[in-house]
VMD Tcl script that draws the C-alpha trace (Angstrom):
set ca {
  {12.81 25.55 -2.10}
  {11.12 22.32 -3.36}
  {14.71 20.87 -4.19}
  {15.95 21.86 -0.71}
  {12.80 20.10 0.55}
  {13.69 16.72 -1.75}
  {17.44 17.27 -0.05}
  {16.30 17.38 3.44}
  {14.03 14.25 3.12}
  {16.55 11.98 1.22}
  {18.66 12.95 3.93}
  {16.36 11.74 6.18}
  {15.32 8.65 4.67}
  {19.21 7.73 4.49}
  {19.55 8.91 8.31}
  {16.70 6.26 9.34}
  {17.71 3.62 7.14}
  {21.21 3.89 8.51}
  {20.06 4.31 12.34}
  {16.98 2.55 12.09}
  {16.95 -0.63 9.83}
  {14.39 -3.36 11.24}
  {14.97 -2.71 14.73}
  {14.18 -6.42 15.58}
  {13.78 -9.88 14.41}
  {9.93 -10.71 13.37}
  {7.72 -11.94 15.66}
  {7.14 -15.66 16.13}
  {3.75 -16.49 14.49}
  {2.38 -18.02 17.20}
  {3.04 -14.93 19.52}
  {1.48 -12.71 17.44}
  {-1.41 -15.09 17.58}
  {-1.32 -15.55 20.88}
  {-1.55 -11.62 21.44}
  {-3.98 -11.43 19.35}
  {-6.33 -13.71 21.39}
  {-5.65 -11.54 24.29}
  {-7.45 -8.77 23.46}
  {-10.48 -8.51 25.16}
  {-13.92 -7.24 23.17}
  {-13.36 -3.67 24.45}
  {-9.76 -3.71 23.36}
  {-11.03 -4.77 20.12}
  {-13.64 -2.57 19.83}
  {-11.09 0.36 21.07}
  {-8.49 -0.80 18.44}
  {-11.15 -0.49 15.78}
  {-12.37 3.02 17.03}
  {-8.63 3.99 16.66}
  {-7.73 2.78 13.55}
  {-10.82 4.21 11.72}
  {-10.12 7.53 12.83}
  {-6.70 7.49 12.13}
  {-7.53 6.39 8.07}
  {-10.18 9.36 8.79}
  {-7.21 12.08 9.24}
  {-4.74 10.75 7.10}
  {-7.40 10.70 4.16}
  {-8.29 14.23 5.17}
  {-4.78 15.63 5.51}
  {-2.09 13.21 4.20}
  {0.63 15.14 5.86}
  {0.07 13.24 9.01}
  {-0.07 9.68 7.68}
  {3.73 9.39 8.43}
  {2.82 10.01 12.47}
  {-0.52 8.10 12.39}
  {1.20 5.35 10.50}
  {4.08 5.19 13.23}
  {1.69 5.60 15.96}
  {-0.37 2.22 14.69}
  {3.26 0.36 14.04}
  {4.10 1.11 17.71}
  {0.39 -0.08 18.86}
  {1.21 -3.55 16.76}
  {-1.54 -2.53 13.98}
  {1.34 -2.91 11.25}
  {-1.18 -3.65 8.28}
  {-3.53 -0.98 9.27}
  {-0.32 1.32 9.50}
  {0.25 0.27 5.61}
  {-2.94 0.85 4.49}
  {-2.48 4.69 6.14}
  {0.49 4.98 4.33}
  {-0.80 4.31 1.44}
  {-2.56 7.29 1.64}
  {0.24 9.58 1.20}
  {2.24 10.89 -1.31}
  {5.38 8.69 -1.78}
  {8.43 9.77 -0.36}
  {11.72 7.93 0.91}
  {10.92 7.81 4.35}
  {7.26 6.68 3.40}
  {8.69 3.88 1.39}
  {11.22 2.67 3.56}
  {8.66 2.62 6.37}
  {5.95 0.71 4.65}
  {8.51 -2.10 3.40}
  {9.86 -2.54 7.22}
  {5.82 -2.48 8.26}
  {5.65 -5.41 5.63}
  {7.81 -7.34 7.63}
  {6.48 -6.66 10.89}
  {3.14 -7.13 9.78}
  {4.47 -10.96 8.05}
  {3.77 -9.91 4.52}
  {7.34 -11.10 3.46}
  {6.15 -11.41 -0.22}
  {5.07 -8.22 -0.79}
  {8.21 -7.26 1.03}
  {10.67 -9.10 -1.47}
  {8.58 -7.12 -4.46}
  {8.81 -3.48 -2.37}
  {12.49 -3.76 -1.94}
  {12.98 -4.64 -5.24}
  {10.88 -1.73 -6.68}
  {12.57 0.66 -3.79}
  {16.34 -0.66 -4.68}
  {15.06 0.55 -8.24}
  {13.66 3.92 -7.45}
  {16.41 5.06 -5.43}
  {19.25 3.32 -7.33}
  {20.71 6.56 -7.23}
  {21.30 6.57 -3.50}
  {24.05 3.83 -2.43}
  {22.52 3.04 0.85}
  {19.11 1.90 -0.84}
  {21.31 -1.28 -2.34}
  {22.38 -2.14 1.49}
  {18.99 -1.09 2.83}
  {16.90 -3.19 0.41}
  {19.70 -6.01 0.60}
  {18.88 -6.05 4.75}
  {14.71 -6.07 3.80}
  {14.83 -8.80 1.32}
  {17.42 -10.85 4.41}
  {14.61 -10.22 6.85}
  {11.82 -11.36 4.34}
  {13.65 -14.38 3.49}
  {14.25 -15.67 6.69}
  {10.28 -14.86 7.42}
  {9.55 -17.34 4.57}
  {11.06 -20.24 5.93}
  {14.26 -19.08 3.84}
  {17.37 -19.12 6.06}
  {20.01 -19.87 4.04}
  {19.55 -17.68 1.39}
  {19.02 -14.92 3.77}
  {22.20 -15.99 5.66}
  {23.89 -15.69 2.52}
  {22.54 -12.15 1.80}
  {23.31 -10.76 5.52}
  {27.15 -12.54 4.54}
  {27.47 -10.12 1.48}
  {25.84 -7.03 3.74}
  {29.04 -8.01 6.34}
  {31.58 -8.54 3.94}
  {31.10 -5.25 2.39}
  {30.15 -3.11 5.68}
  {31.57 -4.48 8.36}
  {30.53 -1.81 10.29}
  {26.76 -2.77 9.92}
  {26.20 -4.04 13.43}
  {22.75 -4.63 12.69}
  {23.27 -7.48 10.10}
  {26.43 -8.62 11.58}
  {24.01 -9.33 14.98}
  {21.57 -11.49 12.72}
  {24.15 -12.71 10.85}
  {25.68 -14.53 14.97}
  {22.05 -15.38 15.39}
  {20.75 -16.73 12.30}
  {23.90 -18.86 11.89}
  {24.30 -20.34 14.86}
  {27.45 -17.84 15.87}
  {29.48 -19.84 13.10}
  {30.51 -16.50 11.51}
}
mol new
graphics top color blue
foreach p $ca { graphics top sphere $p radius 0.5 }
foreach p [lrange $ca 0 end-1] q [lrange $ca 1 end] { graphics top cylinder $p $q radius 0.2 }
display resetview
């Protein structure tokens, strides 16, 4: 039972990394701190209510820090949504979450080091290679690194040309000279 368990979630994990990916391209930072400013004092305070009691379950029963951890990313609380993840035992659609919540949240560093450890942990699965490849792209190109995460979404094409994902950032990052 465990093993079909195991079977079902790599399945998964490979099902959102091949449907999912990082949905869309990070966030100016001076959007996110203009949102930020935004929020009035009761949003605040209602933002903090919320993300204490969500750290409150998933401590409690860490079975539901996947869902509270999505719920947060979709509310824009992408660190918070880490820190709930953290909470949980690791599995691949855990991981692969909390390195694309790295990038939303603008942690690229720690999301260079997470794909690296992730590519290494699931080395056995071919799709962590492209998966991780697309992360580190993403993080790169967060950092100020454009080139080199050209160059990375290049190999990605060449290989899969069916990944319409990176072939999209691929047009946009270069200028549409590919």
């Amino acid at each position: 039972m465990k093993s079909e368990r195991e079977s079902f979630e790599m399945r998964w994990a490979r099902d959102v990394i091949a449907r999912a990916g990082i949905a869309t391209e990070s966030p100016d930072p001076e959007d996110l701190e203009r949102r930020a400013e935004r929020l009035t004092p009761e949003q605040i305070a209602t933002r903090d209510l919320i993300v204490a009691r969500a750290k409150e379950v998933a401590a409690e029963n860490s079975t539901l820090a996947y869902d509270l951890a999505l719920a947060l990313h979709f509310m824009e609380f992408h660190t918070d949504a880490i820190e709930i993840l953290n909470l949980a035992p690791s599995t691949p659609s855990i991981d692969w979450l909390r390195l694309d919540l790295m990038i939303f949240a603008r942690l690229f560093v720690d999301a260079l080091s997470e794909a690296t450890r992730l590519e290494e942990i699931y080395a056995a699965d071919p799709e962590s290679a492209f998966a991780s490849t697309y992360a580190r792209a993403h993080a790169l190109k967060g950092l100020g690194q454009e080139e080199m995460a050209v160059d990375l979404l290049r190999g990605l094409v060449r290989v899969r040309p069916g990944y319409k994902s990176a072939q999209s950032f691929l047009m946009d990052w270069s200028g549409g000279d590919e």
